[in-house]
C-alpha positions as CSV (number, residue, x, y, z in Angstrom):
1,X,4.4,1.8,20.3
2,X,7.4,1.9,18.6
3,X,9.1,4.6,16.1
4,X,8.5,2.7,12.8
5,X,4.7,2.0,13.7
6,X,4.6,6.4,14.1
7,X,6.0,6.7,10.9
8,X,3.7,3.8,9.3
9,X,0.3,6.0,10.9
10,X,1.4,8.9,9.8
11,X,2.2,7.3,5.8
12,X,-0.7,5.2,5.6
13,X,-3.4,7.3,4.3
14,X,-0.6,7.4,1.3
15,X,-1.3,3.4,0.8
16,X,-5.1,3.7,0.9
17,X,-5.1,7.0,-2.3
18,X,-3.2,4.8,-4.3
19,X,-4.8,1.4,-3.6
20,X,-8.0,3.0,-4.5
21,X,-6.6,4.9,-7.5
22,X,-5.0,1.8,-9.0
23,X,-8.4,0.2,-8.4
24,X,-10.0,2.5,-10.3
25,X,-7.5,2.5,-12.7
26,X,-8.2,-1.9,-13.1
27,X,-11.6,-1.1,-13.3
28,X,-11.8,1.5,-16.0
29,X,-9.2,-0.6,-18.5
30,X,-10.7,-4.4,-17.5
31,X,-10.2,-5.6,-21.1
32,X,-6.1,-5.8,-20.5
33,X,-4.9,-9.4,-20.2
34,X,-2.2,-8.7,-18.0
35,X,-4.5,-6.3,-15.5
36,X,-3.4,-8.6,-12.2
37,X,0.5,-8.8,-13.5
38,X,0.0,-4.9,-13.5
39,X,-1.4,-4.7,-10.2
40,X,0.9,-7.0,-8.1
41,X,4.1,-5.3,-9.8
42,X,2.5,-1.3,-8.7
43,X,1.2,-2.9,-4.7
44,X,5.0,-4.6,-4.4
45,X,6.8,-1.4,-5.2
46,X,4.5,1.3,-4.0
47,X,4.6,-0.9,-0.6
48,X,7.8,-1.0,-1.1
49,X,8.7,2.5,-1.6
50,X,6.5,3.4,1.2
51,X,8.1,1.2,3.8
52,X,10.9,3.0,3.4
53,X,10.1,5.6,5.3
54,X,9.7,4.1,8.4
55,X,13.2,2.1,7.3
56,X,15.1,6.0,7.3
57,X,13.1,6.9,10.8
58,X,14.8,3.9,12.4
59,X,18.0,4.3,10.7
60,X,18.1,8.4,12.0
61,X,16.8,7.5,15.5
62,X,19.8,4.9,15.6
63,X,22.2,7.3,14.5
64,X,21.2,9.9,17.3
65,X,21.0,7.2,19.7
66,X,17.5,7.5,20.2
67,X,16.7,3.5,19.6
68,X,16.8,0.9,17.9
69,X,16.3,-0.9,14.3
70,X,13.6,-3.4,15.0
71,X,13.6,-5.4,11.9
72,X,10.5,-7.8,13.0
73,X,8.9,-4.2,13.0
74,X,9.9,-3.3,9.8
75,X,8.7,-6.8,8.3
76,X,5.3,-6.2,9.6
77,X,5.3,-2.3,8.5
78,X,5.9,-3.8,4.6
79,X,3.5,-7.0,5.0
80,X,0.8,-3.8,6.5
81,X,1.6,-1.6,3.8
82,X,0.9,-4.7,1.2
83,X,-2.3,-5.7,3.0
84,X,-3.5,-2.2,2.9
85,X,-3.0,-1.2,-0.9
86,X,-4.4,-4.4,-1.8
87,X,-7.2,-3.8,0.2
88,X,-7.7,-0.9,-0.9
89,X,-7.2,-1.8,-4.9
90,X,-9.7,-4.1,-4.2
91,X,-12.1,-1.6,-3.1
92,X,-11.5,0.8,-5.7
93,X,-11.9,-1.9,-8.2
94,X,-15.2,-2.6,-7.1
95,X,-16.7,1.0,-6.8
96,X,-15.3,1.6,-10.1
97,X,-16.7,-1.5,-11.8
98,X,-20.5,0.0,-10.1
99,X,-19.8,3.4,-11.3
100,X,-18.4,2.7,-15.0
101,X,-21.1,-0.1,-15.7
102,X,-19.3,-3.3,-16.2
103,X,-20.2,-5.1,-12.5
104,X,-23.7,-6.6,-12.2
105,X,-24.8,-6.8,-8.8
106,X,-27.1,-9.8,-7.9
């Protein structure tokens, strides 16, 4: 296992509080016509700003001569941290629709 998928363990519980909160978030203010705008534009950049970290890990292991950049790695650490918050938004959207009242189960 390389460095950047260390660093991505380590940061992914970070993915899964937000996914959930901006589900929550979606779920309490429903009524907004441009809810899904709002939630692509926060999962790009928080994924974004997330896989960053693993970017600075490979760029400081590199510069001590400790490895490589692996930029297939990096690619898959952003498309994770993408899948994960939207997974996660999801989630949070549908616990908070149950819990605030406006989901009907069938």
């Amino acid at each position: 296992m390389g460095l950047v998928y260390d660093v991505f363990d380590r940061y992914s519980i970070i993915n899964i509080i937000v996914g959930f909160a901006l589900g929550y978030y979606l779920a309490v203010f429903h009524d907004d016509p441009n809810l899904w705008i709002i939630a692509a534009v926060v999962i790009i950049i928080v994924g974004a700003i997330v896989s960053i970290m693993p970017v600075i890990a490979s760029v400081r292991a590199k510069a001590r001569g400790e490895g490589e950049i692996s930029i297939p790695e990096l690619l898959e650490a952003f498309l994770l941290n993408i899948a994960m918050l939207a997974v996660s938004t999801s989630l949070g959207f549908v616990i908070g629709s149950i819990a605030i009242g406006n989901f009907i189960i069938d």
